[in-house]
C-alpha positions in Angstrom: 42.3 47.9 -17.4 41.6 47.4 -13.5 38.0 46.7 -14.6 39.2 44.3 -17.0 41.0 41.9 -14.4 38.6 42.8 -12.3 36.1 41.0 -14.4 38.1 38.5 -15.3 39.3 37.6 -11.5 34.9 37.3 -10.7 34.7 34.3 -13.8 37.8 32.9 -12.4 36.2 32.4 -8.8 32.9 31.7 -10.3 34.3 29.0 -12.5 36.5 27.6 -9.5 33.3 27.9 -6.9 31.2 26.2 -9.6 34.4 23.3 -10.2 34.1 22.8 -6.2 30.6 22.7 -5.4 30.4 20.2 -8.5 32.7 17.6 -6.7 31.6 17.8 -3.4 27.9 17.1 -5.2 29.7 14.2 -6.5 31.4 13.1 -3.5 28.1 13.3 -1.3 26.2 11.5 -4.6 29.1 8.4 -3.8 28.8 8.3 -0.2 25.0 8.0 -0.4 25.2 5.4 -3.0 28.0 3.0 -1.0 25.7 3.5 2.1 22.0 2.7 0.6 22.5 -0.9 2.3 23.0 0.8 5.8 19.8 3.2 4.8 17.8 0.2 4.2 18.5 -1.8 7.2 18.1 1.5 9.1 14.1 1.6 7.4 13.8 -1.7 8.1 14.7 -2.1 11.8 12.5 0.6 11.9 9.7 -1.3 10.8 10.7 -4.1 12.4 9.8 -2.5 15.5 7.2 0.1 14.9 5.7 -1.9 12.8 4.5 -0.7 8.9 1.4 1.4 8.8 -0.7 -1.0 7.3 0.5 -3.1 10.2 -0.9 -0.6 13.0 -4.3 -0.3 11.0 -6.0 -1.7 14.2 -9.8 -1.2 13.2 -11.2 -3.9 11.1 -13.4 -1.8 9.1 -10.7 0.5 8.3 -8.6 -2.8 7.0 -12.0 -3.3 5.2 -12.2 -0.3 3.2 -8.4 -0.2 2.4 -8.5 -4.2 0.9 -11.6 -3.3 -1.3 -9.8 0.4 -2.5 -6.7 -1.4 -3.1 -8.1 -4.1 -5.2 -9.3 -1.9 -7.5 -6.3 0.6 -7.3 -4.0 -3.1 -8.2 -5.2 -2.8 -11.8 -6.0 0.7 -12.6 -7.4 3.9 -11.5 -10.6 3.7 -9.2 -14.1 4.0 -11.1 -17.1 6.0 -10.1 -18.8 2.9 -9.8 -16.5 1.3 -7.6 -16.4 4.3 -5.4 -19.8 4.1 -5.2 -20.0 0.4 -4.5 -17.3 0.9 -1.6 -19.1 4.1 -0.5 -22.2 2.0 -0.4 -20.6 -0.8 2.0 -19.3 1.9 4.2 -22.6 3.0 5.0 -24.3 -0.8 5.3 -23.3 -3.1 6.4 -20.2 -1.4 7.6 -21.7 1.7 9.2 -19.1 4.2 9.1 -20.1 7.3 10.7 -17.9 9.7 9.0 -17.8 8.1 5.2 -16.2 10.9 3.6 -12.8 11.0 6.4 -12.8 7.5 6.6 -12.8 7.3 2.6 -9.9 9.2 3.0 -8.2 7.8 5.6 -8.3 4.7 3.7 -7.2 6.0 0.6 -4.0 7.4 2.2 -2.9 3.7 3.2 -3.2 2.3 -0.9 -1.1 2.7 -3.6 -1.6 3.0 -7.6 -0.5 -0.3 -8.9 1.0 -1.9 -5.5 0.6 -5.5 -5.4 -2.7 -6.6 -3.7 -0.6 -9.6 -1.9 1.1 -6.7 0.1 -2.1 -5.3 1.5 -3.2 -8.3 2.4 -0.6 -9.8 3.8 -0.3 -6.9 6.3 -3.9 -6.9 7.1 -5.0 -10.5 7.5 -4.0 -11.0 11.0 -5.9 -8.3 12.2 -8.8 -9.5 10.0 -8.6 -13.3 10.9 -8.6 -12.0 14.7 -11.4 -9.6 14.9 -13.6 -11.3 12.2 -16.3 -13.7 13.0 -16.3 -16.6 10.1 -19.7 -14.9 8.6 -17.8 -12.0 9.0 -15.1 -13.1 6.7 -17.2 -14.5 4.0 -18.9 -11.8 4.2 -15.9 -9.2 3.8 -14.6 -12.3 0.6 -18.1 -11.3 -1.0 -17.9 -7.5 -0.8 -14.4 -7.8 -2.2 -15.6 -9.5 -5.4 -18.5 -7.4 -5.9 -16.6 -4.1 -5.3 -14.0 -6.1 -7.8 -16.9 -6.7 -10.5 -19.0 -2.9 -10.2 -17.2 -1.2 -13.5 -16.6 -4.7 -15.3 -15.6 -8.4 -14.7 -13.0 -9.3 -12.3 -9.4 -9.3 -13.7 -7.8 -12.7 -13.2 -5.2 -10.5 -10.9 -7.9 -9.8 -9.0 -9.7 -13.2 -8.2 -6.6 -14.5 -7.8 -6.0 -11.9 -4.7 -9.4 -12.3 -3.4 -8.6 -16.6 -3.2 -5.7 -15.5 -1.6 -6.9 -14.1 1.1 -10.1 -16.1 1.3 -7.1 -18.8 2.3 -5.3 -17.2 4.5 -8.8 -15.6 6.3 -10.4 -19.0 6.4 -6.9 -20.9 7.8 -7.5 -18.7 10.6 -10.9 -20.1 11.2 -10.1 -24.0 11.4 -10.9 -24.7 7.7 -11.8 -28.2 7.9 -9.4 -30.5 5.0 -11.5 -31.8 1.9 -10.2 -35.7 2.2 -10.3 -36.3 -1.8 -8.1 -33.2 -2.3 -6.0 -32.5 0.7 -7.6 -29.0 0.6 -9.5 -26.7 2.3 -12.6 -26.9 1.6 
């Protein structure tokens, strides 16, 4: 008999440890859902400050290598032949010492599927700023040919490479096309 109410004094604690820890989960689960506004603000006073890391990316051929992996990461997964392509810029006209790292390095600043805008928008300024006009026309064309190495460029994608052409040639004094009102 003492074993008996033994036993059943354990499944009453159990049960009333198990009841407890349940609704502090819950309680903790509320709090963090009524403060995900502060959590945000908190992130992003953060990175108003710090800045974001694609925002700190302070070497133009790094910013290089991550526009032309993220263009092709925007649509799908990366191709042999577009890591060749890349690989192949790294090494001319780039000249990347340490491919393979800096492959990597790169890499670790994309994301499947993340808009291309978002990349770009972060590393223009650096771009406009250390690129040379050639330079940028240069980097446009790399982009589309890295964009077409497995097959034609989606329409996402020329529409991100334009983009940026834009906001890489505003830099540079574009000069106005009178009969559109455009950059030429």
């Amino acid at each position: 008999m003492p074993i008996l109410l033994g036993l059943i004094g354990l499944i009453v604690a159990g049960l009333f440890w198990i009841l407890r820890t349940h609704g502090t989960v819950k309680g903790l689960q509320e709090v963090n859902r009524d403060t995900k506004g502060l959590q945000r603000r908190a992130v992003s006073t953060f990175e108003n400050l710090v800045g974001t890391p694609l925002q700190r990316v302070r070497d133009p051929r790094l910013a290089a290598i991550i526009l032309m992996i993220q263009l092709v990461r925007t649509g799908s997964p990366l191709t042999a032949s577009e890591k060749t392509r890349i690989l192949e810029y790294m090494e001319t006209p780039l000249e990347v010492e340490r491919i393979s790292a800096t492959f990597e390095r790169a890499w670790g600043y994309t994301q499947a599927r993340l808009p291309f805008s978002h990349v770009t928008d972060a590393l223009a300024p650096l771009l406009r700023d250390a690129l040379t006009p050639a330079e940028r026309e240069q980097l446009i064309a790399m982009l589309t040919q890295v964009a077409g190495a497995h097959s034609p460029p989606s329409e996402l994608q020329r529409e991100g490479i334009a983009r940026l052409k834009r906001r890489l040639l505003a830099g540079a004094g574009a000069a106005l096309d009178p009969q559109r009102g455009e950059s030429a």
